[in-house]
Z-matrix of the N, CA and C atoms (Angstrom, degrees):
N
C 1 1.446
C 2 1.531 1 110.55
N 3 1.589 2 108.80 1 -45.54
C 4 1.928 3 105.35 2 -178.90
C 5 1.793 4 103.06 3 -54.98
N 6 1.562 5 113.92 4 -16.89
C 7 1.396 6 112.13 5 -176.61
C 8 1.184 7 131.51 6 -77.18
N 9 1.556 8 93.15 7 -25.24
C 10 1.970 9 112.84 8 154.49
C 11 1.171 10 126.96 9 -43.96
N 12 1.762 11 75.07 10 -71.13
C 13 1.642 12 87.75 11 -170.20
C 14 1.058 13 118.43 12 -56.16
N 15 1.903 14 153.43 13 -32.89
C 16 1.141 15 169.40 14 -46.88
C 17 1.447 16 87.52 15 167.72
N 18 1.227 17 130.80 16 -64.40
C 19 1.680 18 149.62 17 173.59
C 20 1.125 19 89.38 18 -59.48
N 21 1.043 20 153.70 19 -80.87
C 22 1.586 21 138.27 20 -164.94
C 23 1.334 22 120.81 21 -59.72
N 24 1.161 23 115.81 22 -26.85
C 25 1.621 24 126.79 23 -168.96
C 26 1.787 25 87.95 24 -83.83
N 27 1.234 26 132.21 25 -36.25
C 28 1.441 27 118.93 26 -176.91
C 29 1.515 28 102.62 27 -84.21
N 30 1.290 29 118.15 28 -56.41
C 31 1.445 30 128.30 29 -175.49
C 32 1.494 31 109.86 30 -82.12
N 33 1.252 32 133.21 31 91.85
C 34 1.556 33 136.62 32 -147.48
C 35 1.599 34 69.29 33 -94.41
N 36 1.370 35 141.26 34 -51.12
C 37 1.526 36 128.00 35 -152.82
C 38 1.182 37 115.52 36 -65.26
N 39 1.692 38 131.80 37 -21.58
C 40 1.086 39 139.95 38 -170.84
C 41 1.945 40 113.05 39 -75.52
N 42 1.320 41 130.23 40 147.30
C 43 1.635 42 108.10 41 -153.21
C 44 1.639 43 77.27 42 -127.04
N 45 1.253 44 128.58 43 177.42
C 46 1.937 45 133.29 44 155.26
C 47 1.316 46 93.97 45 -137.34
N 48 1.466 47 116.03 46 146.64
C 49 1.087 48 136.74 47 -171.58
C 50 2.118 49 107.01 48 -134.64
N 51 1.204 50 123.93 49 98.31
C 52 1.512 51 116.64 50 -152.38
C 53 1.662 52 87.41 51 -121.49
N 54 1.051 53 108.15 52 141.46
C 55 1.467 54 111.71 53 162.44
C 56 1.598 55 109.06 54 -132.52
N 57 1.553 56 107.16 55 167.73
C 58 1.395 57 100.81 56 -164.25
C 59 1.690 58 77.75 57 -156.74
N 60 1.326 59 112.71 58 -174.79
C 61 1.603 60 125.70 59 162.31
C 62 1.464 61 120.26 60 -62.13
N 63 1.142 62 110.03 61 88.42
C 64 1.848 63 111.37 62 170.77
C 65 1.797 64 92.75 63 80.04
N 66 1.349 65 109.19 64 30.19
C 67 1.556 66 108.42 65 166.66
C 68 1.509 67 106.65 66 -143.23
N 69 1.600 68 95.73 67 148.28
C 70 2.156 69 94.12 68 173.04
C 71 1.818 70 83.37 69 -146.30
N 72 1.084 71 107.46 70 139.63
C 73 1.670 72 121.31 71 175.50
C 74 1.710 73 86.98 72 -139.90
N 75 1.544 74 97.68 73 135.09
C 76 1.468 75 128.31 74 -179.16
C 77 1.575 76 101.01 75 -141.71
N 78 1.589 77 111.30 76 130.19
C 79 1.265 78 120.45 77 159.79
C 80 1.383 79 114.47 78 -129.74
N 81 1.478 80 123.55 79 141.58
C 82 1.468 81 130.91 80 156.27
C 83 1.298 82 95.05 81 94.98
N 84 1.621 83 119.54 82 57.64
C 85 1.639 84 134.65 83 177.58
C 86 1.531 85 108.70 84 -93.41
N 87 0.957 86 140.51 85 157.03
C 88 1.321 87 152.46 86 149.82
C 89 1.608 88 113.49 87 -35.03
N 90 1.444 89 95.71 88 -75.51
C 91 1.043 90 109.73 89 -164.64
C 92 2.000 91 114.50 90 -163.47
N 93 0.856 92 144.13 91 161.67
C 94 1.536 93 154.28 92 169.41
C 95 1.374 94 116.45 93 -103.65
N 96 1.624 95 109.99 94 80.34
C 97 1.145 96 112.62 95 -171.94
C 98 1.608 97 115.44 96 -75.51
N 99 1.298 98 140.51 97 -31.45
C 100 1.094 99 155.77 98 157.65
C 101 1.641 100 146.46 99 -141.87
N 102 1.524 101 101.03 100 117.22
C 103 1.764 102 88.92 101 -152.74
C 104 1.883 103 104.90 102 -116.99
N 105 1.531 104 133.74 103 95.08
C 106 1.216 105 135.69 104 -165.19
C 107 1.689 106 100.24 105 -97.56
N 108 1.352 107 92.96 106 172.62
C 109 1.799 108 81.30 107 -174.42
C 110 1.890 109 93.38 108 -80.04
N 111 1.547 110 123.06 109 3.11
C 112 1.722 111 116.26 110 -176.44
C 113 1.611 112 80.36 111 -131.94
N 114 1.061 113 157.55 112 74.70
C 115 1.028 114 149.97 113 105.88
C 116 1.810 115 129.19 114 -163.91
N 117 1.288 116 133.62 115 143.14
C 118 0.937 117 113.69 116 171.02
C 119 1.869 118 113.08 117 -128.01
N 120 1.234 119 107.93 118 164.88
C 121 1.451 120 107.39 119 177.30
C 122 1.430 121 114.68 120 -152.49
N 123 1.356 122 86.48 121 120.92
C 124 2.057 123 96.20 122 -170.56
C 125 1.305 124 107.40 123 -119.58
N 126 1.564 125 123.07 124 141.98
C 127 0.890 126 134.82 125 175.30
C 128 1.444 127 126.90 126 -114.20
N 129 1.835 128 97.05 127 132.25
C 130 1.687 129 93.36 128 -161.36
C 131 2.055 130 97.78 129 -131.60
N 132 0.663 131 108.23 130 -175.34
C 133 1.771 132 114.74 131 -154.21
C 134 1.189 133 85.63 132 -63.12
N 135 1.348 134 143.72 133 -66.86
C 136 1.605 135 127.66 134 -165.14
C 137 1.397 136 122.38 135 -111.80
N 138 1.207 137 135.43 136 3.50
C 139 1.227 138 163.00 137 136.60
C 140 1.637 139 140.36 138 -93.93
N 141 1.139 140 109.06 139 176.93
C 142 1.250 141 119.74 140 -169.90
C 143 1.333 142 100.92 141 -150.90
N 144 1.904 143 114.92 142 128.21
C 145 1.185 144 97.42 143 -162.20
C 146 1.752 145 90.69 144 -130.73
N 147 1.330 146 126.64 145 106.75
C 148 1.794 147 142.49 146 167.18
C 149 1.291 148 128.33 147 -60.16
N 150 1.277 149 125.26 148 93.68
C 151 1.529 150 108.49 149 -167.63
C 152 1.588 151 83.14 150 -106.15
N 153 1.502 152 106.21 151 165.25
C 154 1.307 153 136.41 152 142.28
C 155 1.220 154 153.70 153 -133.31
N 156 1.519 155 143.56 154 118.71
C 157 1.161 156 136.54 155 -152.02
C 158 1.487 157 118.74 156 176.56
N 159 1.081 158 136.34 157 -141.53
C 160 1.535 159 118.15 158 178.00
C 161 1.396 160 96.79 159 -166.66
N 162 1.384 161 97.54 160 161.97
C 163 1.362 162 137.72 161 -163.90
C 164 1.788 163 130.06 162 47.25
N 165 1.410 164 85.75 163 40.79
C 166 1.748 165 110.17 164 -174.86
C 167 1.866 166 101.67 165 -59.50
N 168 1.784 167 100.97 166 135.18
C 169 1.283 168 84.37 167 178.07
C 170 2.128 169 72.68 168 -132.04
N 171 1.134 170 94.53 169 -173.53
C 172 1.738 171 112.53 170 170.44
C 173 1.500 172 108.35 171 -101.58
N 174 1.049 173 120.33 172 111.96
C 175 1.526 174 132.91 173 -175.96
C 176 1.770 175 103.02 174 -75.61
N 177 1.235 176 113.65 175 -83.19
C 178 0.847 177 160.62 176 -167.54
C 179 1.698 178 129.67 177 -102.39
N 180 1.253 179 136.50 178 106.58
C 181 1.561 180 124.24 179 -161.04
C 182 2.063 181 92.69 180 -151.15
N 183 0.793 182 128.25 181 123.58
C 184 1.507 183 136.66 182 148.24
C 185 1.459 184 109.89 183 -149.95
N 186 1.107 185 93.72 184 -175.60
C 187 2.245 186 94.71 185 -148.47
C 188 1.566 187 89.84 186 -81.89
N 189 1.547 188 88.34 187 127.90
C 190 1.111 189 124.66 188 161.21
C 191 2.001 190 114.61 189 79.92
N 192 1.797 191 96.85 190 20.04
C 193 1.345 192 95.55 191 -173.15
C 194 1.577 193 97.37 192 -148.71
N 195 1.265 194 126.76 193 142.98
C 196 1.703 195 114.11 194 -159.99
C 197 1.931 196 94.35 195 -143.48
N 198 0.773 197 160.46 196 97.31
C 199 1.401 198 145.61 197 126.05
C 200 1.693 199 137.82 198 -40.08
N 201 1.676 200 102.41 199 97.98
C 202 1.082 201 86.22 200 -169.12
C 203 1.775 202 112.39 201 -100.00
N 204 1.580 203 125.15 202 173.10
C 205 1.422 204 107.86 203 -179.36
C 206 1.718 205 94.79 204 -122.55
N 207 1.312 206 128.82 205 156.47
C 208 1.354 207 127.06 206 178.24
C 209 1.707 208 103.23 207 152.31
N 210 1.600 209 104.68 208 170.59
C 211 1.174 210 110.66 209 170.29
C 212 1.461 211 128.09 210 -82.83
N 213 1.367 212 123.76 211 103.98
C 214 1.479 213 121.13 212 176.97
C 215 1.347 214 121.28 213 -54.12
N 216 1.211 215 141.85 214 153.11
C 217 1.411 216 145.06 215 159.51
C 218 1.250 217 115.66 216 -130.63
N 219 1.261 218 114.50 217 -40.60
C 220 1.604 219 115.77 218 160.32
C 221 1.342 220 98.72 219 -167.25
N 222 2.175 221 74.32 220 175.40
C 223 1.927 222 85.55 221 178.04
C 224 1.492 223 102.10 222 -151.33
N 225 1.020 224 112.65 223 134.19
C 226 1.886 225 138.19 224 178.21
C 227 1.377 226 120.32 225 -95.36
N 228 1.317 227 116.11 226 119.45
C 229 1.371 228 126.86 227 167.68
C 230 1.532 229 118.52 228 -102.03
N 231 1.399 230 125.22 229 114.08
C 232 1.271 231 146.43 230 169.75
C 233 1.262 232 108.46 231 -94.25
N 234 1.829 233 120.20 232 99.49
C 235 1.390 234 118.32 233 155.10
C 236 1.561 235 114.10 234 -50.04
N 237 1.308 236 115.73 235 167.20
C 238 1.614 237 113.92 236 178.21
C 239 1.698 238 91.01 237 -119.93
């Protein structure tokens, strides 16, 4: 993991996307285009990434890194 983090801290362009049980941690997003407690949508340099599911709250948020907690159901990738 210090090898991630270390890799991201040089390569700011590179993003991680981790899921776990009733967890999603994303770093090195664009931007947070829309966040409902059943859906979210983040935007990252060549994609667009749609989740859906319920009872999403924000765990966790500092720049450019967001933890969210909730039930997943899915998730959609939109090339741009």
């Amino acid at each position: 993991m210090l090898i991630d983090e270390l890799r991201n801290y040089l390569n700011p362009k590179s993003y991680n996307i981790n899921l776990s049980k009733d967890n999603i941690y994303i770093n090195n997003y664009h931007k947070l285009a829309q966040i409902t407690d059943n859906y979210i949508s983040i935007d990252f340099d060549t994609f667009i990434l749609n989740i859906n599911g319920s009872n999403f709250k924000i765990n966790k948020m500092i720049d450019k890194e967001i933890l969210f907690n909730g039930h997943i159901e899915s998730m959609e990738y939109l090339y741009k």
